[in-house]
C-alpha positions in Angstrom: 3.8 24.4 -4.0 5.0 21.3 -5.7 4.0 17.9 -4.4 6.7 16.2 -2.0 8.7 12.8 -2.7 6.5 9.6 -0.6 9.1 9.0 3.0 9.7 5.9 4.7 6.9 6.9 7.9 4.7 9.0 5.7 0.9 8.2 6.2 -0.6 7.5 2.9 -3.9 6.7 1.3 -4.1 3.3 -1.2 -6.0 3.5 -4.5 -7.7 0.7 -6.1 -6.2 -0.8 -9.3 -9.7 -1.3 -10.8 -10.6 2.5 -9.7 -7.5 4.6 -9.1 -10.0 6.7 -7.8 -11.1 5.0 -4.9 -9.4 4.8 -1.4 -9.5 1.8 0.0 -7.2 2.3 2.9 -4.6 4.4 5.1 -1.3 3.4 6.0 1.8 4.4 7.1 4.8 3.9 4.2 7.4 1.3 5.2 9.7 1.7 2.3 10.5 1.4 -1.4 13.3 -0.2 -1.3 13.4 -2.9 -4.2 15.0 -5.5 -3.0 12.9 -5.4 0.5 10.6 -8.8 0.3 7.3 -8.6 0.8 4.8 -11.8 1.2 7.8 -14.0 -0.1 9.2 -11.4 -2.6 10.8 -8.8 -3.6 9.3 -5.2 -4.0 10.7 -5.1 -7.5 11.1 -1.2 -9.0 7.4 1.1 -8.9 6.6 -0.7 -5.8 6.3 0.1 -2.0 5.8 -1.5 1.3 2.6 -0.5 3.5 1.4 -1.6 7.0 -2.3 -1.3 6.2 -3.7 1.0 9.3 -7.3 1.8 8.5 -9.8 -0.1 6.1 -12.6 1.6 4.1 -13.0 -1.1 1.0 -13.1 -4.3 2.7 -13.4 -6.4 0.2 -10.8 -5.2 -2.3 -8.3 -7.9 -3.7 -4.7 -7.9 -2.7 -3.0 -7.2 -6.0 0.2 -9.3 -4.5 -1.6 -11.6 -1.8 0.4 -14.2 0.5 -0.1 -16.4 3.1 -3.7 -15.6 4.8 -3.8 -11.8 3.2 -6.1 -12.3 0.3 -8.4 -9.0 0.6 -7.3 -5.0 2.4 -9.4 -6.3 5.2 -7.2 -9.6 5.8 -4.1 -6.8 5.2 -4.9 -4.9 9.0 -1.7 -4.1 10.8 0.6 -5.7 7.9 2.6 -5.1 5.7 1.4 -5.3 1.6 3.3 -4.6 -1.7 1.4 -2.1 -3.4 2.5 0.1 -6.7 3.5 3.4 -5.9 1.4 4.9 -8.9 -1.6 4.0 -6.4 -0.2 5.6 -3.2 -0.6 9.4 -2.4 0.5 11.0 0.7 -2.5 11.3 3.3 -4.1 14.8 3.3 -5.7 15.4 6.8 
């Protein structure tokens, strides 16, 4: 069975940038529409919208930080730009 397109409400684990490997955190997709701004601007094309819901790598740089949300732990309960490359769909 083939992998599924990411959907605006889907739950879905962020990678690292440094480790694609590594999860860093769990959120729920708010949408990948490009124009949508994020932190001042726009999503751009290869990028999504996240509402970070669960932390596991604290200290991990934003790769777009704004305002006050510097790190994924300053990202709890908001929205973040992230690349889609480095979003899967959360597996339970």
């Amino acid at each position: 069975m083939g992998a599924r397109s990411l959907q605006e409400g889907d739950w879905v684990d962020i990678f690292s940038l440094f480790d694609p490997t590594k999860c860093l955190a769990i959120g729920r997709l708010q949408g990948i529409d490009p124009s949508k701004v994020v932190g001042g601007q726009p999503l751009g094309p290869c990028w999504c919208e996240i509402l970070v819901q669960i932390v596991m790598e604290r200290n991990e740089q934003l790769i777009r930080p704004y305002g006050l949300l510097q790190t994924i732990e300053d990202a709890l309960g908001a929205p973040i730009a992230w690349p889609l490359k480095l979003v899967k769909i959360h597996e339970d």
